[in-house]
Backbone bond lengths (Angstrom), bond angles and torsions (degrees), N, CA, C in turn:
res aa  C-N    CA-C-N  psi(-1)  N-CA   C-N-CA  omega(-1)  CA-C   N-CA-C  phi
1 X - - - 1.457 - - 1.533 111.61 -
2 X 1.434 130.82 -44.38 1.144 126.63 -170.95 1.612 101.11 -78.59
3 X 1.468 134.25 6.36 1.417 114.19 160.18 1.414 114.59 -88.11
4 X 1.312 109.96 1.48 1.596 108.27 159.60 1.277 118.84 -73.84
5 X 1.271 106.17 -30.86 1.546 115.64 -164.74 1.836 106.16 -69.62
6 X 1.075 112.58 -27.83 1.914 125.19 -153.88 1.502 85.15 -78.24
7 X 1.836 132.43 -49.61 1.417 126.80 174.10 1.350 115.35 -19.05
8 X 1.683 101.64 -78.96 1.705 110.66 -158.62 1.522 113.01 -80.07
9 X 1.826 113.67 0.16 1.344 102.17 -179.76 1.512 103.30 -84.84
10 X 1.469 108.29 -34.78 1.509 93.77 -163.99 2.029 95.93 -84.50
11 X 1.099 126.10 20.53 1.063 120.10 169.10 1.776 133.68 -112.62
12 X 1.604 90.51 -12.38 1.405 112.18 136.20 1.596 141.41 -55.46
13 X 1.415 93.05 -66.22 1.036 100.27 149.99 1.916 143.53 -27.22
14 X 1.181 96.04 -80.70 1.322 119.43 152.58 1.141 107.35 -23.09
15 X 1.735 123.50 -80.36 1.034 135.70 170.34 1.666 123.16 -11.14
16 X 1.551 111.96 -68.93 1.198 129.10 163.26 1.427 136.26 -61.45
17 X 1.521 107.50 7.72 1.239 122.64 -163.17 1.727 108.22 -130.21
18 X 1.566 97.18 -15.58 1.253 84.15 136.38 1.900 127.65 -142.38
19 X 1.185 112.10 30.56 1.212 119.79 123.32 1.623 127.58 -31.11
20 X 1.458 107.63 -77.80 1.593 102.75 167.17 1.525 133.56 -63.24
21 X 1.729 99.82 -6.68 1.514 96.46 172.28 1.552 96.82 -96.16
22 X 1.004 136.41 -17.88 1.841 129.39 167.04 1.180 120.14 -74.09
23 X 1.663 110.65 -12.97 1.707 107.97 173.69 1.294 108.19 -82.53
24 X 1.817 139.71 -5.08 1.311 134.04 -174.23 1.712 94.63 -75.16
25 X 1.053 114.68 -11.91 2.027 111.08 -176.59 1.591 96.30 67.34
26 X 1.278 145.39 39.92 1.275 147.14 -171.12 1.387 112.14 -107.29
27 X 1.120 128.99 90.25 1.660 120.08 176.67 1.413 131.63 -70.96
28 X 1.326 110.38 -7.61 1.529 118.03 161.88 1.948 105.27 -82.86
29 X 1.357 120.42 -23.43 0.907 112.59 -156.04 1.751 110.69 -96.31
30 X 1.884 92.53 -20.44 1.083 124.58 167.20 1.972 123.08 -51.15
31 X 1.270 91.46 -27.09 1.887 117.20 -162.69 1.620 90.70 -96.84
32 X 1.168 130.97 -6.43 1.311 137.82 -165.89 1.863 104.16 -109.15
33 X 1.216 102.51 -49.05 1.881 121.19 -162.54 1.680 99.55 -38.42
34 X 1.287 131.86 -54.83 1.901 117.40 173.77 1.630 106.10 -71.35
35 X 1.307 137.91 -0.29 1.137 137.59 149.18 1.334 116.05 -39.08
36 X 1.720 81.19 -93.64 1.858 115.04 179.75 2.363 101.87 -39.49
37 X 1.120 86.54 -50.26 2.105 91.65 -172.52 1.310 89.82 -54.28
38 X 1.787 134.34 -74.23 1.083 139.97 170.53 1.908 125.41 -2.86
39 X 1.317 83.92 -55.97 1.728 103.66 -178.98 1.602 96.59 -75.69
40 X 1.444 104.70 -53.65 1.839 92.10 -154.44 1.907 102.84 -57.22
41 X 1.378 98.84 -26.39 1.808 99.84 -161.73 1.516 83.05 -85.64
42 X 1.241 152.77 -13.07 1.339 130.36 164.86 2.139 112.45 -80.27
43 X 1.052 113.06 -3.37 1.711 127.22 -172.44 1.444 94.73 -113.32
44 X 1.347 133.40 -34.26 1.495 130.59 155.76 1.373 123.71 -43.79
45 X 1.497 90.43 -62.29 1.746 112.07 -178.99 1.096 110.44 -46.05
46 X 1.463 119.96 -55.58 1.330 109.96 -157.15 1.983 98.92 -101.31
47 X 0.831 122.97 4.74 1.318 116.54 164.17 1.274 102.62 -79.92
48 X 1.754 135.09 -70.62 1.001 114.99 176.78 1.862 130.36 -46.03
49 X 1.307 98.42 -35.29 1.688 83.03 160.15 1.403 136.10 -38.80
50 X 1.516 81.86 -55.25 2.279 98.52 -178.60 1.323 111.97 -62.93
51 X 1.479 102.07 -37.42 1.408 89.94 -166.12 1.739 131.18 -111.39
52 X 1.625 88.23 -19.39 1.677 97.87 162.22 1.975 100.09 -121.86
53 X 1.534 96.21 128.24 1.522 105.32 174.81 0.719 95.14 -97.99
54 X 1.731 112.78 146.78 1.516 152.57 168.40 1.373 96.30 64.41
55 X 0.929 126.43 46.22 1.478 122.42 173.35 1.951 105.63 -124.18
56 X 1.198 84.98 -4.66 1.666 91.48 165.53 1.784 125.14 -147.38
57 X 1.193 122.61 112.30 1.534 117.88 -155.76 1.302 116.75 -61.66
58 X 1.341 102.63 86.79 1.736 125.92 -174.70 1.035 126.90 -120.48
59 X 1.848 138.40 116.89 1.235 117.97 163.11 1.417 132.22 -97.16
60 X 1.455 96.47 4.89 1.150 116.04 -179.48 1.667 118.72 -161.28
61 X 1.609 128.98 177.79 1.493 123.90 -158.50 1.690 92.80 -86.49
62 X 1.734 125.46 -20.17 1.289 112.21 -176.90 1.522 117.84 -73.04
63 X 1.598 103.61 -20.22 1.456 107.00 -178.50 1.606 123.35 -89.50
64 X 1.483 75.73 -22.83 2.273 72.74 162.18 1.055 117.38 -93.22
65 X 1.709 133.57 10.52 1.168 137.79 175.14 1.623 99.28 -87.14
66 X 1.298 98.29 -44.54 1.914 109.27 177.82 1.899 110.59 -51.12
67 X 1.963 96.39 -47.97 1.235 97.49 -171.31 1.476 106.85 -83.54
68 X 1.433 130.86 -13.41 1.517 113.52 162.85 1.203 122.77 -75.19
69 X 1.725 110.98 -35.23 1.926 92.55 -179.49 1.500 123.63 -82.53
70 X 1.571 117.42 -16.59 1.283 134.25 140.64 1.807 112.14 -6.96
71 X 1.473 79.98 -82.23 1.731 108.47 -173.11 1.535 96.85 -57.52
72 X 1.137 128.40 -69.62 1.377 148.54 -175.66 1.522 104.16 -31.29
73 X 1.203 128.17 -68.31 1.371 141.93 176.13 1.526 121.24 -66.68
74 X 1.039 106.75 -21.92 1.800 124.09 164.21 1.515 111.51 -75.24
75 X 1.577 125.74 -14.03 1.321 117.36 159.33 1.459 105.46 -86.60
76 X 0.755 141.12 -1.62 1.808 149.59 172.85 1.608 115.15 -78.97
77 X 1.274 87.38 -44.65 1.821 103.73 172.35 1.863 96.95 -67.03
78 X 1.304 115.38 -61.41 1.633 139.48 -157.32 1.280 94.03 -44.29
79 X 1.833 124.10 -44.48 1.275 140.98 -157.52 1.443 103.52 -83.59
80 X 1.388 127.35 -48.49 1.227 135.09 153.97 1.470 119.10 -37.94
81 X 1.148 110.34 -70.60 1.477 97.33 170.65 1.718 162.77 -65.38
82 X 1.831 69.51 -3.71 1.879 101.97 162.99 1.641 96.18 -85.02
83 X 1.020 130.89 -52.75 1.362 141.60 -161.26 1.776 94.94 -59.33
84 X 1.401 115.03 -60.96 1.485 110.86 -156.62 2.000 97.92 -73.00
85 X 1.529 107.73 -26.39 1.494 115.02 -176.52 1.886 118.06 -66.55
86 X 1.671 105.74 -3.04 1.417 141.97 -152.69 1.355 96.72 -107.26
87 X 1.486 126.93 -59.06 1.168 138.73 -161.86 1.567 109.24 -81.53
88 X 1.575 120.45 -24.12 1.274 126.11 -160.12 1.596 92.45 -110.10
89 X 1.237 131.19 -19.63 1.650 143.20 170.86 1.638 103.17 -51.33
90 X 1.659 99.11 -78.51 1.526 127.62 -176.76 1.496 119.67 -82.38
């Protein structure tokens, strides 16, 4: 059960990470934000690998790199779909 759990944390995460990179109001920096998420959910991934076992469905450091930018880039989608659920509201 808790390798379900490792998905939505590092995609929370993520989530919030670039949140605070969209609060600088930066539009170059803006063109970067599924970059920067990209990276952090691959530095997630593999920390939680090292440092909590079986807490992320890994048999190895290439597959929690897969399962962080996965995760990582799925808050990019997440953000999109608040955004497009925004436009069809208002």
């Amino acid at each position: 059960m808790s390798e379900i759990v490792a998905f939505p944390v590092i995609v929370i995460m993520c989530y919030f990470v670039g949140i605070i990179c969209k609060s600088f109001k930066n539009e170059k920096l803006d063109s970067f934000i599924p970059d920067i998420v990209g990276v952090v959910g691959i530095c997630l991934g593999l920390a939680i690998f090292f440092t909590i076992p079986n807490f992320i469905p890994a048999d190895n450091w290439a597959t929690a790199v897969a399962v962080g930018i996965v995760s990582g880039l799925s808050a990019v989608g997440l953000n999109q779909v608040f955004k497009q659920a925004q436009k069809l509201k208002g």
